[in-house]
NUGUDO-918469 format. One line per 4 residues: number of its first residue (from 0); their letters; for each residue x, z, y of N, C-alpha, C. Coordinates in steps of 0.05 Angstrom, whole numbers, plus 5000, padded with zeros to 4 digits. Each point is the difference from the previous one (the first is absolute). Layout:
NUGUDO-918469
NUM = a = X:Z:Y:X:Z:Y:X:Z:Y ~ ...
//
This chain:
NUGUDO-918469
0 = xxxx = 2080:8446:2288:5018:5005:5023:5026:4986:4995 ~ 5010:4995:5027:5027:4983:4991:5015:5020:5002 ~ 5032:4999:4986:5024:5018:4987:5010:5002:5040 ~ 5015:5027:4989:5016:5005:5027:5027:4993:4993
4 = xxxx = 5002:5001:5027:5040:4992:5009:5012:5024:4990 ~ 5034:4985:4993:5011:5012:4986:5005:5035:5014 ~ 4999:5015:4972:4996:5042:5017:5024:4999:5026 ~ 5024:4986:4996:5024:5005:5015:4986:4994:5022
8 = xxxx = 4985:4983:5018:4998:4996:5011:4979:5023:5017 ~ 4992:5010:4983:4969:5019:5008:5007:5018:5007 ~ 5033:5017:4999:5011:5024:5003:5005:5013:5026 ~ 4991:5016:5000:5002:5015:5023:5020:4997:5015
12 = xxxx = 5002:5000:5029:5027:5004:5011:4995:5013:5028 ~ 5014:4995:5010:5005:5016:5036:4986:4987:5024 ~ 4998:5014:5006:4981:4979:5031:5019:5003:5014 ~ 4997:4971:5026:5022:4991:5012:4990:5018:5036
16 = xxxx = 5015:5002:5016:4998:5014:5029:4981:4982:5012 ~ 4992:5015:5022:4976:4979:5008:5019:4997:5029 ~ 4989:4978:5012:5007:4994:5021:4985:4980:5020 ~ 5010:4995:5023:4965:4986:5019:5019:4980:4999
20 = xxxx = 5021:4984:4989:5013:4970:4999:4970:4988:4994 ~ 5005:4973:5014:4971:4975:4991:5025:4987:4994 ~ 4989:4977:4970:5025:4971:5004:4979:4985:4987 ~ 5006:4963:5005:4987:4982:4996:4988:5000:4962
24 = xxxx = 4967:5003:5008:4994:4995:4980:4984:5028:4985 ~ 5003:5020:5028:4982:5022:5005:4980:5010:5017 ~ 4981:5009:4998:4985:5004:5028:5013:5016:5024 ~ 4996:4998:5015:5003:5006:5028:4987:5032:4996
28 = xxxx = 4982:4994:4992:4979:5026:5002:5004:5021:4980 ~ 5015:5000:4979:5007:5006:4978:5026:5009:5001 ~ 5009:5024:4986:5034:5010:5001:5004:5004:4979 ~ 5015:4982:4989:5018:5000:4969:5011:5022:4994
32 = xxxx = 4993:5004:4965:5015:5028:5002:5027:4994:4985 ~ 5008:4981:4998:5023:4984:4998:5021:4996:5018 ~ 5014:5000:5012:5016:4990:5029:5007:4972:4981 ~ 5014:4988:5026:5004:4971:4998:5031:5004:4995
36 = xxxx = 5011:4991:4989:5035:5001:4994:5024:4983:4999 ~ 5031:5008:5008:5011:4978:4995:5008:4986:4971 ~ 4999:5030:4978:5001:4984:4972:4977:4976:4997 ~ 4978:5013:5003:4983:4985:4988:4996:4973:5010
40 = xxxx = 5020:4985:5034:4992:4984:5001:5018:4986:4988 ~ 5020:5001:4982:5017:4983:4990:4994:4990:4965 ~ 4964:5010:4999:4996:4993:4980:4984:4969:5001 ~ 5008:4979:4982:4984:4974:5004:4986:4992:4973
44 = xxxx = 4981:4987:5005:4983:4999:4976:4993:4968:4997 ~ 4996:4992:4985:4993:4963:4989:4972:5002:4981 ~ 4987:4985:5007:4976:5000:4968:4974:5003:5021 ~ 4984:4991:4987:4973:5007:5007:4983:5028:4990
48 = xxxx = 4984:4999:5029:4992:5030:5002:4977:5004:4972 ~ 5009:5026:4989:4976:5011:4983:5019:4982:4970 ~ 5028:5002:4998:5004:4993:4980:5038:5013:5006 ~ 5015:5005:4979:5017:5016:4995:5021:4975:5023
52 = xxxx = 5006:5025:5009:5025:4982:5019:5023:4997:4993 ~ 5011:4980:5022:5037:5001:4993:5007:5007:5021 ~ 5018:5030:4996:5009:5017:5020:5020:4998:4995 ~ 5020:4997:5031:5032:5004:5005:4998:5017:5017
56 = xxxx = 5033:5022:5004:5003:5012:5019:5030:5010:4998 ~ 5013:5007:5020:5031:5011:4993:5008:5025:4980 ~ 5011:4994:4989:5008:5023:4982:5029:5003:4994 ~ 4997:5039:5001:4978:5017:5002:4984:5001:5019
60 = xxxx = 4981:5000:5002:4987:5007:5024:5001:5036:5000 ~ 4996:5011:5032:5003:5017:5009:4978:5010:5009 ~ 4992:5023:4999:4969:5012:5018:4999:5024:5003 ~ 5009:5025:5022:4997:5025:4999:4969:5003:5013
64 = xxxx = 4974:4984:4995:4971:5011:5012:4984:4973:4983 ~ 4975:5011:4999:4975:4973:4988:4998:4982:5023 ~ 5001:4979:4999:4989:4986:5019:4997:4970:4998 ~ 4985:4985:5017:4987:4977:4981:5001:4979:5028
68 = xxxx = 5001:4968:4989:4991:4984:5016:4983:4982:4989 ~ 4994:4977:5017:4969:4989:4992:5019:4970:4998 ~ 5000:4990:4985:5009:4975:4991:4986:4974:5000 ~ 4967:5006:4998:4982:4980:5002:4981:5016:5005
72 = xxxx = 4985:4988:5027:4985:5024:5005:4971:4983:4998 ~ 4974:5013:4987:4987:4990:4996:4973:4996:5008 ~ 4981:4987:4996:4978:4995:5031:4972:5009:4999 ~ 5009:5028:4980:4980:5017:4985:4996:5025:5021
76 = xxxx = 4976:5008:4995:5003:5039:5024:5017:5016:5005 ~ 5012:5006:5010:5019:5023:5001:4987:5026:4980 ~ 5012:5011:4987:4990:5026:4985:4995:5026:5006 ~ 4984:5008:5009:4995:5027:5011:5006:5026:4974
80 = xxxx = 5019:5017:5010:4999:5025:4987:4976:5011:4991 ~ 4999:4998:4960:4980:5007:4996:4976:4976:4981 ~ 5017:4982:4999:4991:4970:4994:5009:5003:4974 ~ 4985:4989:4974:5006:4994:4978:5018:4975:4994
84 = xxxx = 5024:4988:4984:5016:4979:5013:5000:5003:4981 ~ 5005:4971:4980:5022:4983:4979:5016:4982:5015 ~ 5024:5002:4972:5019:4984:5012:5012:4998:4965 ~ 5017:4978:5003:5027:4993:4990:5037:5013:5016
88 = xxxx = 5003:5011:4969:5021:5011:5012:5030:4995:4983 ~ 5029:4987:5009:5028:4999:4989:5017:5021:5007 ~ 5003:5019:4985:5024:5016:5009:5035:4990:4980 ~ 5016:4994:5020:5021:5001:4988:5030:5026:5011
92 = xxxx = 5014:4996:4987:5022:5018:5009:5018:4993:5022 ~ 5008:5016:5018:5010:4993:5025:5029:4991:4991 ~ 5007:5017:4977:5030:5008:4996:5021:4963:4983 ~ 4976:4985:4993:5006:4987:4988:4984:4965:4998
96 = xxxx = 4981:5015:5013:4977:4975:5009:4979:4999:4967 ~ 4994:5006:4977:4999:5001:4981:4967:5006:5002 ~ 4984:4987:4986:4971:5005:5008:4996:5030:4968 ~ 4991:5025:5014:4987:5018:4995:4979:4996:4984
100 = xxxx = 4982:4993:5018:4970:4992:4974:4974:4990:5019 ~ 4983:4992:4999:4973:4986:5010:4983:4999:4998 ~ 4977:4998:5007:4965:5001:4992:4998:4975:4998 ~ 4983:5002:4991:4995:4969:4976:4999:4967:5015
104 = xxxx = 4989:5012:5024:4986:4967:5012:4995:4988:4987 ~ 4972:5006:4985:4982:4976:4996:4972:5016:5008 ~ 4979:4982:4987:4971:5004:5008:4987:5017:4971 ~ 5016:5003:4980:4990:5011:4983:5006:5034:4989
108 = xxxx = 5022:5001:5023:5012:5026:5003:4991:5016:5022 ~ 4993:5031:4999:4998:5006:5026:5028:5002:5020 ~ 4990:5002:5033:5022:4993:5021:5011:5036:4996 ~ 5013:5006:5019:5009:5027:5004:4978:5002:5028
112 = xxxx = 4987:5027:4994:4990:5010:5017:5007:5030:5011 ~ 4996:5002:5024:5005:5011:5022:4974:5010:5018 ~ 4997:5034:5018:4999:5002:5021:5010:5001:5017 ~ 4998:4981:5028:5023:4999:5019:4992:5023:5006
116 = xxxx = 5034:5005:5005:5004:5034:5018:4999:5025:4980 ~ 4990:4991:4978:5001:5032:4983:5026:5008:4994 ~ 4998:5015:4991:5033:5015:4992:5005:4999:4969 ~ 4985:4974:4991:5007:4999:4966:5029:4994:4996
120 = xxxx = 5005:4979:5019:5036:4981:4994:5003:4983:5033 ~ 5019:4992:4998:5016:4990:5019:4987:4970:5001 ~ 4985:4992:4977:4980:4971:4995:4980:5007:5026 ~ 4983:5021:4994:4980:5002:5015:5008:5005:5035
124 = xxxx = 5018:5010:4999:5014:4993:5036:5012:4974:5010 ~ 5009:4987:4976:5012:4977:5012:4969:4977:5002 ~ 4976:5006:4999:4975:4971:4990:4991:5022:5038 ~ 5008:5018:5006:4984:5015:5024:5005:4984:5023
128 = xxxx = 4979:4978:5008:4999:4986:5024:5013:4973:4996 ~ 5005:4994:4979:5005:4972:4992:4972:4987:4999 ~ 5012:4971:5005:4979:4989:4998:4993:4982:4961 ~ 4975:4994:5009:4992:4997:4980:5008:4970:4988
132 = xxxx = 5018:4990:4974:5021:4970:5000:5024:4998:5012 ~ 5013:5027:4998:5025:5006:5012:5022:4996:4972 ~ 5019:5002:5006:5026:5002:4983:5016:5019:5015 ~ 5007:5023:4987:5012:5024:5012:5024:5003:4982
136 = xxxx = 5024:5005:5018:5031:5016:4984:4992:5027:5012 ~ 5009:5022:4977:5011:5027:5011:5022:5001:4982 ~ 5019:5016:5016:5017:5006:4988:5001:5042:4999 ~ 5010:5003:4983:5007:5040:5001:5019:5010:4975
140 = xxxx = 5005:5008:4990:5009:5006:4983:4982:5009:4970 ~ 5022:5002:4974:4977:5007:4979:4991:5027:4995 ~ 5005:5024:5015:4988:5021:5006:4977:5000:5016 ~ 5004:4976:5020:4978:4999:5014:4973:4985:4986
144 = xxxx = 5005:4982:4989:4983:4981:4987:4980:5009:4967 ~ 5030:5009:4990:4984:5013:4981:5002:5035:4983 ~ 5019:5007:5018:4998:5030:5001:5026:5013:4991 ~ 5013:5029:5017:5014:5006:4985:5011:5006:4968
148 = xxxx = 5021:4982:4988:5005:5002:4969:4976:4983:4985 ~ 4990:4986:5017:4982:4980:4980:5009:4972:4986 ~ 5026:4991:5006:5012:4982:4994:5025:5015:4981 ~ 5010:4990:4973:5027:5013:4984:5022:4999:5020
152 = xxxx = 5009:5030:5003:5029:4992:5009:5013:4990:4987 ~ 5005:5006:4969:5016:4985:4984:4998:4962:4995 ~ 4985:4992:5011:4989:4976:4996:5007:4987:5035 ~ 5019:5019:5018:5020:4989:5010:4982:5002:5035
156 = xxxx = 4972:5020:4999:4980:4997:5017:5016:5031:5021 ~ 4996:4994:5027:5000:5030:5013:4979:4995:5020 ~ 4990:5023:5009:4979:5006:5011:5002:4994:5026 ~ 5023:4997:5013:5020:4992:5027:4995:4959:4996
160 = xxxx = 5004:4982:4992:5006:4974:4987:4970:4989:5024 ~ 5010:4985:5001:4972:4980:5020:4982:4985:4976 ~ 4980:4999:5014:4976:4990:4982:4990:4983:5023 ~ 4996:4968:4989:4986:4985:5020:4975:4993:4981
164 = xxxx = 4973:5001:5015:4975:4985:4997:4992:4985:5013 ~ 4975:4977:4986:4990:4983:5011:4973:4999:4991 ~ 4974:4998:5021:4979:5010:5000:4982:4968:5012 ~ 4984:4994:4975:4975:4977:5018:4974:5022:4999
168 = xxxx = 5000:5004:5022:4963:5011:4998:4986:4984:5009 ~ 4986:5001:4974:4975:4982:4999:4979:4999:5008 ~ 4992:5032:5001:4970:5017:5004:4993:5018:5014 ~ 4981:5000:5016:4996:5022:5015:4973:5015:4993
172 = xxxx = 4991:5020:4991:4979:5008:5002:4980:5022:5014 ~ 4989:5002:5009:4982:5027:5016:5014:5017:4985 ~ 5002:5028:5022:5005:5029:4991:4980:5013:4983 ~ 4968:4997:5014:4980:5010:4994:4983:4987:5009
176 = xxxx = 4975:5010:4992:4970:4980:5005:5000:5003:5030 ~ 4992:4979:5016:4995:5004:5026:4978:4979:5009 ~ 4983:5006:5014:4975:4990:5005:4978:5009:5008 ~ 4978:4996:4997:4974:5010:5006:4984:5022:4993
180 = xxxx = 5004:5026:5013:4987:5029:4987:4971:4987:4983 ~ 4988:5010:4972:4974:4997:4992:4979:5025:5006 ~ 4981:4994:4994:4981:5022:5007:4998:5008:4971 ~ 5001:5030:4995:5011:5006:4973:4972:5002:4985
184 = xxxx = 4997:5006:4979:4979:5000:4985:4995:5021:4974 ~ 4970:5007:5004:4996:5030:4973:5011:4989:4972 ~ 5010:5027:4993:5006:4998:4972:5029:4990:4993 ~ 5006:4990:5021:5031:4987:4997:5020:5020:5008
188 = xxxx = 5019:5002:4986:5033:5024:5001:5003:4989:5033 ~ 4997:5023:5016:5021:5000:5021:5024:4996:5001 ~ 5004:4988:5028:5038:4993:5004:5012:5007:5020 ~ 5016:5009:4996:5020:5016:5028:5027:4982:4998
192 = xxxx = 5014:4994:5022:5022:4988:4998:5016:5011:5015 ~ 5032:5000:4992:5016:5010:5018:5020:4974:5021 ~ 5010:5019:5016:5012:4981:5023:5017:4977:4985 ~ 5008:5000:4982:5012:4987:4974:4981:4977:4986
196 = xxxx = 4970:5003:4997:4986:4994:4982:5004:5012:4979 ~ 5005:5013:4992:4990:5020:4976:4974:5007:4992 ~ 4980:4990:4988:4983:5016:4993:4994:5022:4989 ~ 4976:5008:5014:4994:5031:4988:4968:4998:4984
200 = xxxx = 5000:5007:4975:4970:4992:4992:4976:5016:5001 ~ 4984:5017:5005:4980:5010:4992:4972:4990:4983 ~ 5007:5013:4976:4963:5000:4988:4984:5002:5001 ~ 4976:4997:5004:4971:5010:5008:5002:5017:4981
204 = xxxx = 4982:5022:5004:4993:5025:4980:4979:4990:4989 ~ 4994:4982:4974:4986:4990:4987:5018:4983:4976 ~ 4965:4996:4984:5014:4981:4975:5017:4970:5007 ~ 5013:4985:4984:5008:4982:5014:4975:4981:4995
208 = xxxx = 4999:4974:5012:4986:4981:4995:5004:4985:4975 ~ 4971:4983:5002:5003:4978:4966:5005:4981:5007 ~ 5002:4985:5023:5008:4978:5005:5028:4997:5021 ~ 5007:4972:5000:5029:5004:5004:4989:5002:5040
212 = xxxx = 5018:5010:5013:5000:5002:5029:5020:4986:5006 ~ 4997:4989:5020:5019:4985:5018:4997:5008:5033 ~ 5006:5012:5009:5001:5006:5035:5025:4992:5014 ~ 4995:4983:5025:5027:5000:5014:5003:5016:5020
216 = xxxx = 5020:5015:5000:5008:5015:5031:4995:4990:5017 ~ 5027:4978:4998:5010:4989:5026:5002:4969:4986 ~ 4987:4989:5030:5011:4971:4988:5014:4984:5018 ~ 5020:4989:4985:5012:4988:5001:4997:4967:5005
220 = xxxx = 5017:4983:5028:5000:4983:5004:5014:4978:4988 ~ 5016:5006:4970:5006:4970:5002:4988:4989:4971 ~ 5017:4990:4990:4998:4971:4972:4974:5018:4981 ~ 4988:4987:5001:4980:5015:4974:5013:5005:4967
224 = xxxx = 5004:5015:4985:5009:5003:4978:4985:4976:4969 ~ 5008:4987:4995:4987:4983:4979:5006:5012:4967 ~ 4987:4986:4991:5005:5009:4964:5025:4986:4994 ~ 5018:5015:4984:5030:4993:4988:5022:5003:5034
228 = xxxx = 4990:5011:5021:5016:4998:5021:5020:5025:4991 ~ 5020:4999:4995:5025:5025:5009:5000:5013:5034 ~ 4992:5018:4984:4978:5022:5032:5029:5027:5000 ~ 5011:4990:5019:5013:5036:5012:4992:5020:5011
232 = xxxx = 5005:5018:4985:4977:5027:5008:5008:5030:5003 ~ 4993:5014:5012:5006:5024:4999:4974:5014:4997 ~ 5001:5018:4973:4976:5014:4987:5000:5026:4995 ~ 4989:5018:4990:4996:5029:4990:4981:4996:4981
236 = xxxx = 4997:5013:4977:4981:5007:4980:4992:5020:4989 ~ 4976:5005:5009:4981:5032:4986:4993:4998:4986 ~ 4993:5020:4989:4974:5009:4970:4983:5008:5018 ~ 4977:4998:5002:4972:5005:5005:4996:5032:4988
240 = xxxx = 5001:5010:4985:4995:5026:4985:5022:5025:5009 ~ 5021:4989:4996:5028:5016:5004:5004:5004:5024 ~ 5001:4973:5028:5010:4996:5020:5028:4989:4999 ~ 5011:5012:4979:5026:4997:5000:5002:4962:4995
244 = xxxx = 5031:5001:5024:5014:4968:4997:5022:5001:4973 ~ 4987:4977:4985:5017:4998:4985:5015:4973:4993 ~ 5004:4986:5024:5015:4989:5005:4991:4984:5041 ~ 5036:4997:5009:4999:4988:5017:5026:4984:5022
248 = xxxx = 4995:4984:5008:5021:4987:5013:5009:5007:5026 ~ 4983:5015:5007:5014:5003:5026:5017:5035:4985 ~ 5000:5013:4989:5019:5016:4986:5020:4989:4982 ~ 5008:4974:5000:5028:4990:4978:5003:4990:5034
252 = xxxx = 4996:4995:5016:5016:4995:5027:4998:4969:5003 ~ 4986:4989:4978:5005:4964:5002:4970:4988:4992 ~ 4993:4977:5017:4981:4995:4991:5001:4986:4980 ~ 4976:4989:4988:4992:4976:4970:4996:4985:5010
256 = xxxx = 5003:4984:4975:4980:4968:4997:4990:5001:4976 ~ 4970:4993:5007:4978:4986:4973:4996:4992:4992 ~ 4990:4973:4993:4982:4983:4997:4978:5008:5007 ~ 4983:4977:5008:4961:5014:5005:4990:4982:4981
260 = xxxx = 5013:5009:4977:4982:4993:4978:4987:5017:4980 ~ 4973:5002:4985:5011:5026:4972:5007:4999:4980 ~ 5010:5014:4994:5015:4995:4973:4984:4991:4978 ~ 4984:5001:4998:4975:4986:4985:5003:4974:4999
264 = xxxx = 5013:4984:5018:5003:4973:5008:5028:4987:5001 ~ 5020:5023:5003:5029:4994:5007:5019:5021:4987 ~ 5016:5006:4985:5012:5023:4995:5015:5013:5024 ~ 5002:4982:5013:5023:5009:5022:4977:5019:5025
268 = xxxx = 4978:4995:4992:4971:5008:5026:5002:5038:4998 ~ 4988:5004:5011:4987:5025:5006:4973:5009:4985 ~ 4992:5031:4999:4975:5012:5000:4981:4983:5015 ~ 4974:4987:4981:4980:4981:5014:4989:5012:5024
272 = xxxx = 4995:5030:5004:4982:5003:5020:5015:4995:5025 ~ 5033:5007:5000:5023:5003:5017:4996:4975:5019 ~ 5009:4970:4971:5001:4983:5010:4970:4994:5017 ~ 4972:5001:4982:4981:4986:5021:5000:5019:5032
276 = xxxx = 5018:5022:5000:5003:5010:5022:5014:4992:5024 ~ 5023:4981:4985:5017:4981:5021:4995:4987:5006 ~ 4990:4978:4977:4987:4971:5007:4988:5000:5025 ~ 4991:4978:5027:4990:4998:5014:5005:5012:5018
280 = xxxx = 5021:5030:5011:5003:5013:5020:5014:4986:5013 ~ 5018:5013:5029:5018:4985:5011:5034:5015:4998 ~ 5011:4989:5012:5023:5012:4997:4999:5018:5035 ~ 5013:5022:4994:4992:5022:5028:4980:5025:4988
284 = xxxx = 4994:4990:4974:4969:5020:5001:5007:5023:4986 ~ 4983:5022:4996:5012:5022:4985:4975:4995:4987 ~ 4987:5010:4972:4986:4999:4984:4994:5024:4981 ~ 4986:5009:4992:4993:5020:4980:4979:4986:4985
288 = xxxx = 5010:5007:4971:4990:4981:4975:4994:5031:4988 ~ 4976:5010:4989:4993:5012:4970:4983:4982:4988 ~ 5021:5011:4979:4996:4986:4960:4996:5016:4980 ~ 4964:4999:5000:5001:5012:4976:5015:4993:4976
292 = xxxx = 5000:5006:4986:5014:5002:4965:4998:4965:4992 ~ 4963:4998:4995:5006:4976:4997:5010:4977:5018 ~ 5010:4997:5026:5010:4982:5007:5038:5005:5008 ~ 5011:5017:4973:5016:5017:5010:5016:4996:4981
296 = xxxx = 5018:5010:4980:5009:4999:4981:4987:5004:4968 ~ 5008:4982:4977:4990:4994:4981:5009:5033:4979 ~ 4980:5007:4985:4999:5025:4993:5026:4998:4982 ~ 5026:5020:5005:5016:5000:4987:5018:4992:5008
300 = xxxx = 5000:4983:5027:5026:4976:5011:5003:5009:5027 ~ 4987:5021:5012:5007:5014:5027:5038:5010:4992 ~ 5010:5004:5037:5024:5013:4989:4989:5027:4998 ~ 5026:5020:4994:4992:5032:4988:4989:5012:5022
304 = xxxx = 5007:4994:5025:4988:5018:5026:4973:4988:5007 ~ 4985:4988:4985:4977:4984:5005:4977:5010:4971 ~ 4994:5019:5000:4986:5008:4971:4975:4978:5007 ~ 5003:4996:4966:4973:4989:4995:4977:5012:5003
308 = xxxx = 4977:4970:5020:4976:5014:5016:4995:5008:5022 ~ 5034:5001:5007:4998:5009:5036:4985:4978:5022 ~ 4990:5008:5014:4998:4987:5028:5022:5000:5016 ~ 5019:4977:5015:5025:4994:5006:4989:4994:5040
312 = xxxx = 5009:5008:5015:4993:4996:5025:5032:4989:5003 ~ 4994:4974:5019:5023:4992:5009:4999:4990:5034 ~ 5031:5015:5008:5001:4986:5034:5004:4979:5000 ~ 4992:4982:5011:5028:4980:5000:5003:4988:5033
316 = xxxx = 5034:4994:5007:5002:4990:5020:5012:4971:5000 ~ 4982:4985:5008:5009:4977:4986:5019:4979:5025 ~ 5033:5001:4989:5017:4992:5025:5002:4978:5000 ~ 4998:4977:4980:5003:4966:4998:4993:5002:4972
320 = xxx = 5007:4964:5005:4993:4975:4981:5034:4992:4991 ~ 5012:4992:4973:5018:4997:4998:5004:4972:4990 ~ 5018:4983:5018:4991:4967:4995:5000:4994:4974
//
């Protein structure tokens, strides 16, 4: 897996007011939960997109609310609340113009990711109804951005002080699997989903199987998943014996990325039965993979919530392909 962007950036902060303003470079159909602002339009940017900019703006700059404008607006989807999103992101200080800190922009780093519209940070409201190859300023302050007392006061920071950002989103991905109901099949863990996509799993009241299963829910209309593809996904994982999930993504609030390779082949790959579970689906589809033992983890190299021997049932919702 590739390294994440720097923690400062990952930090919690405040969500911005919502409001029904549209401005260029948003959908029509879509309501930012961002408003559009007069700080933020006095922020200007130089450089090419998807690489660290050169940002000017007056200073100090001033901002009593979050609010953002679209600087380059881009000729990608608009983002629906609820959409998995990377991006590249510059925060500097309002008070001085002074760049703060940045996610990596390159291809060997992961981007910052986001659900538009969740209430993780003020990131995931400002990507809500942008389009997709946009260049976005917000401006708010550093209480807003990265939380009260999260910056040293002694190091000259107040929680009041403007904070300007600059945002390329790059990515847009499905919320959840969406597609084609399957006709479900014996012996396979039931699935319940919530209005969310959440899955819910049920076991058959029986032994598990010896061979690996693969069933699709739902399938999904688009790109077919290939070997070595970086597959974004939203998953859950059972024990077959226990019931119990012992691990899953839609409970850390963010989805993954994989490889669809196995580790047998790639260090960076997955559990083999996982991967021959991805391979060949589409993107849209939801999937349930059981793995017995042997196509599952190597005796001794499972993590600790994975005892050796278990049968591993996995959801998966598979939201894209990552270029």
């Amino acid at each position: 897996m590739r390294s994440f962007a720097p923690a400062l950036i990952l930090t919690t902060a405040l969500v911005g007011s919502l409001t029904a303003c549209t401005t260029p470079g948003f959908s029509e159909a879509c309501t930012p939960a961002v408003p559009p602002g007069e700080a933020a339009g006095y922020v200007e940017t130089s450089g090419a997109f998807g690489s660290p900019p050169d940002v000017s703006f007056p200073t100090p700059l001033r901002t009593d609310s979050t609010q953002q404008a679209v600087i380059d607006a881009g000729e990608g989807s608009a983002i629906a609340p609820g959409q998995i999103v990377d991006f590249q992101v510059s925060i500097f200080n309002g008070v001085d113009g002074e760049l703060l800190t940045q996610s990596a922009y390159d291809s060997e780093s992961a981007p910052v990711r986001r659900t538009a519209g969740s209430d993780t940070d003020v990131f995931a409201d400002v990507v809500q109804c942008a389009q997709v190859g946009s260049r976005i300023a917000a401006t708010g302050t550093i209480g807003d951005v990265f939380g009260s007392g999260a910056l040293d006061p002694a190091l000259g920071f107040r929680d009041g002080d403007a904070v300007v950002v600059v945002l390329d989103v790059e990515a847009a991905y499905l919320s959840q699997a969406e597609g084609l109901p399957q006709l479900g099949r014996t012996g396979v863990p039931a699935v319940v989903t919530t209005p969310d996509g959440v899955p819910g799993v049920t076991i058959p009241n029986e032994g598990p199987p010896s061979e690996l299963v693969i069933h699709t829910l739902t399938l999904g209309q688009g790109a077919s998943v290939a070997e070595n593809d970086r597959v974004v996904l939203h998953y859950t994982g059972v024990l077959w014996n226990t019931q119990r999930v012992f691990d899953s993504s839609w409970d850390r609030g963010a989805a993954s990325t994989f490889t669809a390779t196995s580790f047998e082949n790639d260090p960076n790959g997955i559990v083999p039965g996982l991967a021959e579970g991805l391979i060949g689906q589409t993107v849209g589809s939801q999937v349930v993979v059981v793995i017995p033992p042997e196509f599952g983890y190597p005796q001794g190299q499972a993590p600790a919530s994975v005892p050796d021997g278990s049968t591993m049932v996995f959801v998966v919702d598979i939201l894209g392909i990552e270029d």
